[in-house]
C-alpha positions as CSV (number, residue, x, y, z in Angstrom):
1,X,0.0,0.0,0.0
2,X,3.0,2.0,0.1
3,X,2.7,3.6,-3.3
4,X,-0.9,4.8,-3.2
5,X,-1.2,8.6,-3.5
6,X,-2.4,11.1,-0.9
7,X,-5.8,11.8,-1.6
8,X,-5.9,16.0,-0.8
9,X,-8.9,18.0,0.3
10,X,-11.4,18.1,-2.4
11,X,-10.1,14.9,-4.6
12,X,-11.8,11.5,-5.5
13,X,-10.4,8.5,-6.6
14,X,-8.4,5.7,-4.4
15,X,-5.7,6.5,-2.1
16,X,-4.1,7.7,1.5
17,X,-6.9,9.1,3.3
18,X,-5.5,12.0,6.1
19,X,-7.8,13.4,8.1
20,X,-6.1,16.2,9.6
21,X,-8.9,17.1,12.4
22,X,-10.3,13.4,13.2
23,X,-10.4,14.4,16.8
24,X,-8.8,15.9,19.9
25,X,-6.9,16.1,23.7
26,X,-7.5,18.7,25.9
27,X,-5.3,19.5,28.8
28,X,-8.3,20.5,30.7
29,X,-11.2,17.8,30.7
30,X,-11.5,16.5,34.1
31,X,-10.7,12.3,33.4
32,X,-7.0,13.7,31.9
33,X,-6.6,15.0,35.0
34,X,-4.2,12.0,36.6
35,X,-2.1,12.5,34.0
36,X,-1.5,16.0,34.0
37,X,-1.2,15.7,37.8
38,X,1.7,13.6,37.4
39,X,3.6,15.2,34.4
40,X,3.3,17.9,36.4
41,X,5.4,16.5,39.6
42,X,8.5,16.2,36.5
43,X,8.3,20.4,36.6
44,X,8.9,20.1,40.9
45,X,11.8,17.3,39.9
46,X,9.6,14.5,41.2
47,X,9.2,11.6,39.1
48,X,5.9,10.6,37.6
49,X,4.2,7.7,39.8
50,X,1.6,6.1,37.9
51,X,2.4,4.5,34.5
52,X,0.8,4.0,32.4
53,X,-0.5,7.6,32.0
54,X,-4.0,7.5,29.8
55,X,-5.9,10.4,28.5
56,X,-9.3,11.0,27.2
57,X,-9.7,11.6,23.4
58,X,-12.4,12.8,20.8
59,X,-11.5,10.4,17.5
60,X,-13.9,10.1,14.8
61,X,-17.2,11.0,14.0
62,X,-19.7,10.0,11.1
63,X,-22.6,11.8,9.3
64,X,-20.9,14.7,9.5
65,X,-18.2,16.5,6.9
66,X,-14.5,17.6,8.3
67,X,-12.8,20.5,6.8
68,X,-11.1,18.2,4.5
69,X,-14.7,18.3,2.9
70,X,-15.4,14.3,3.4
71,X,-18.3,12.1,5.1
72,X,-17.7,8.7,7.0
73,X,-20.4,7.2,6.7
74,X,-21.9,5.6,9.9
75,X,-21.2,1.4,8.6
76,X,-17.9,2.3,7.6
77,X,-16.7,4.2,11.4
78,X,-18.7,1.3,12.9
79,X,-17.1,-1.6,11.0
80,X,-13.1,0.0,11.1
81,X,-14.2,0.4,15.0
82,X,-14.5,-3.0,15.5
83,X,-11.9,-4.4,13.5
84,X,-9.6,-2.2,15.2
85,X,-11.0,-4.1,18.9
86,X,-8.1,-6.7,17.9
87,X,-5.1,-4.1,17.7
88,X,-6.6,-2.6,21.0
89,X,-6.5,-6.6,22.4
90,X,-3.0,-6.9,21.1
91,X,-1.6,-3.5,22.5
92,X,-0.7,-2.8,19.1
93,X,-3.1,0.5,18.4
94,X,-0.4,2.8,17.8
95,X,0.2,5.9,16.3
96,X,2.7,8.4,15.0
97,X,3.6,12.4,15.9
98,X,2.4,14.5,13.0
99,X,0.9,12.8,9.6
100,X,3.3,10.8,7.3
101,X,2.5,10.4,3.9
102,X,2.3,6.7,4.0
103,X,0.2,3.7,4.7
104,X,3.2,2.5,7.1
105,X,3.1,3.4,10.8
106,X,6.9,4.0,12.1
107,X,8.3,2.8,15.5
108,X,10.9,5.9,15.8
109,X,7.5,7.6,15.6
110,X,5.3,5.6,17.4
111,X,4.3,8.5,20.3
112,X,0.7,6.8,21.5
113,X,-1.3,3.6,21.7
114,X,-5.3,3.3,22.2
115,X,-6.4,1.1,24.8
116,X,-10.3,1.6,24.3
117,X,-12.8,3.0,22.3
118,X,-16.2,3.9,22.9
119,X,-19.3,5.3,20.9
120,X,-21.2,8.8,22.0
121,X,-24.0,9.1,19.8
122,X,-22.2,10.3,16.1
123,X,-18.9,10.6,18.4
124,X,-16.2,7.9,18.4
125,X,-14.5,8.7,21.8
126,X,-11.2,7.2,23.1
127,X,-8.6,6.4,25.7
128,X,-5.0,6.8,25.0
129,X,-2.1,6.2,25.7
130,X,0.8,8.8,26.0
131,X,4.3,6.5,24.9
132,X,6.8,8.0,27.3
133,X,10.8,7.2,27.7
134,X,12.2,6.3,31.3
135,X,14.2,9.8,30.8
136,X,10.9,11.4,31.1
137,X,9.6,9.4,33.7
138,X,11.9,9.8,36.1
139,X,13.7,13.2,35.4
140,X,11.8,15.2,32.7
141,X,14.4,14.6,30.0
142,X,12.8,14.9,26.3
143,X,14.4,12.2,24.2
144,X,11.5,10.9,22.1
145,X,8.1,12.1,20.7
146,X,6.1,10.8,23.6
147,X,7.7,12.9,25.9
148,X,7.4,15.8,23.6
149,X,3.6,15.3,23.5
150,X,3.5,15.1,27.7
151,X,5.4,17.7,27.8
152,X,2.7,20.0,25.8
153,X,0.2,18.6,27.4
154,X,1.6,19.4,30.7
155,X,1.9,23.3,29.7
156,X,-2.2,23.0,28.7
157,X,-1.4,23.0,25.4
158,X,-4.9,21.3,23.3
159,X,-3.6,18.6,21.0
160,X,-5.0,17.0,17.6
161,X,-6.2,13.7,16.7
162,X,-6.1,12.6,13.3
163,X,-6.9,9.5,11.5
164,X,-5.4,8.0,8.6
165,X,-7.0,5.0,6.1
166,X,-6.8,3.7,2.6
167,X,-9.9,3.9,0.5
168,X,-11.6,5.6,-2.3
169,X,-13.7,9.1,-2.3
170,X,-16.5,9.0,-4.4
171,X,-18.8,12.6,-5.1
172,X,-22.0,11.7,-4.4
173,X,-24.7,15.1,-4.4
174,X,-22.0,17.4,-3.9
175,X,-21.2,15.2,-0.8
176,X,-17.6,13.4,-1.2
177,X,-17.8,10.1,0.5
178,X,-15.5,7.8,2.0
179,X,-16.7,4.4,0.2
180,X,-16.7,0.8,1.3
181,X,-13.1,-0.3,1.1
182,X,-12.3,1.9,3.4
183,X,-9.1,0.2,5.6
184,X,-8.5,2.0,9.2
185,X,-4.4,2.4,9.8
186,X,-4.6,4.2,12.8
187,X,-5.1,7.6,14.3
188,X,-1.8,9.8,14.7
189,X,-1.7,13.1,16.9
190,X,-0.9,16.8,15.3
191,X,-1.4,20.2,15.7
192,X,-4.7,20.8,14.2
193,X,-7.3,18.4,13.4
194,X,-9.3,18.1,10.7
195,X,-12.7,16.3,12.1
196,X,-14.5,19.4,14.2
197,X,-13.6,19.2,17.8
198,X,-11.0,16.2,17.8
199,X,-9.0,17.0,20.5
200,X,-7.1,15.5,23.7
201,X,-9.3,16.4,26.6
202,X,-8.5,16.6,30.9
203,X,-11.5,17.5,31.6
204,X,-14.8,15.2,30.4
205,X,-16.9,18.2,30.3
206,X,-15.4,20.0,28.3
207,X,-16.1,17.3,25.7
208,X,-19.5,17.2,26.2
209,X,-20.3,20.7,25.0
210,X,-19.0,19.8,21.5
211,X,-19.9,16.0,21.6
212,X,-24.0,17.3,22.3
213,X,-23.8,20.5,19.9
214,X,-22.7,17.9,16.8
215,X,-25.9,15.8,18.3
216,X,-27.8,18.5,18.3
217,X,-26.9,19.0,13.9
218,X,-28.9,16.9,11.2
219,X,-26.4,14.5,10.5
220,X,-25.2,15.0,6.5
221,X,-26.4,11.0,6.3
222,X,-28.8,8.8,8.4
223,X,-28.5,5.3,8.4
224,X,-31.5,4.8,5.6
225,X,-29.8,7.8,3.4
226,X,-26.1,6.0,4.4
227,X,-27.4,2.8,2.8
228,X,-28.8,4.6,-0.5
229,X,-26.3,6.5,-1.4
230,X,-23.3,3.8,-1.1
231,X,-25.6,1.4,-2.6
């Protein structure tokens, strides 16, 4: 899968699908708390005490276009979601620092691994977590891009999720839609995110304002509109 092309904003065809704003972590929802708790004790030169160090993320959501301009439909997200149970099982739900422009997922980049996923209504919500070096740990010292990642979240800075897939984009009523072969590779973190409102959270409420606002939209396809127009 290597060679397959990046599929950018606005394109169709087959290829390297990036979502640049699949989802999000914020510093300051309430079940990240632990961890910023702990990273913190590296800034008083005390080392962190719990391991490992999980924090509560917005992913995916269906129904409803990102500002790359695309639609998941809700059987796709459902069906990557639970295919992606047996990576979570295996420990092996990693993902990178910043988007490559591959289909291969790097170790030296490897900064994260899901441990669970969860549906909120259109919302694919997540825990994750934060791949940190015994340099870290113990003293604060940033040697890999794990650490780098704690380390921003630990000065409140609001991270991005993003997702990243092979498939095909088909325009469908001015709607471009991710079609069935649709493959999840994982979800990386960045800067922005392209899905609204995928962030890392610490505090849970403050994912619920945006998780019940998107509720509160008509989603771009219900499940009977899904079905016709990938039919």
């Amino acid at each position: 899968m290597s060679d397959l092309k990046i599929l950018k904003p606005g394109s169709t065809g087959t290829g390297i699908l990036i979502e640049a704003d699949a989802g999000w972590i914020s510093p300051t929802d309430e079940r990240n708390k632990p961890f910023i708790t702990e990273v913190k004790r590296l800034a008083q030169g005390q080392p962190i005490m719990i391991e490992p160090l999980t924090v509560v993320v917005v992913l995916q959501k269906w129904g409803i276009q990102n500002r790359n301009g695309r639609v998941y439909p809700k059987h796709i997200l459902y069906r990557e979601n639970e295919k992606y149970q047996e990576a979570i099982k295996n420990r092996g739900a990693i993902g990178e620092s910043d988007h490559p422009e591959s289909s291969i997922i790097s170790i030296e980049r490897t900064a994260i691994n899901i441990t669970k996923t969860w549906w909120e209504g259109q919302t694919l919500m997540g825990e994750m977590e934060i791949l940190m070096s015994p340099g870290f740990i113990q003293q604060g010292i940033i040697s890999c891009v794990g650490d780098n990642i704690a380390n921003l979240l630990r000065l409140g800075i609001r991270i991005g999720v993003s997702s990243r897939g092979v498939g095909s984009l088909k325009e469908i009523r001015g709607e471009n839609l991710v079609q069935d072969d649709f493959e999840l590779i994982c979800w990386d973190v960045v800067s922005s995110p392209s899905t609204p409102g995928s962030w890392i959270f610490n505090k849970r409420e403050e994912a619920t304002p945006f998780v019940e606002s998107e509720e509160k939209k008509k989603p771009l396809l219900d499940d009977k509109l899904d079905a016709f127009l990938l039919g």
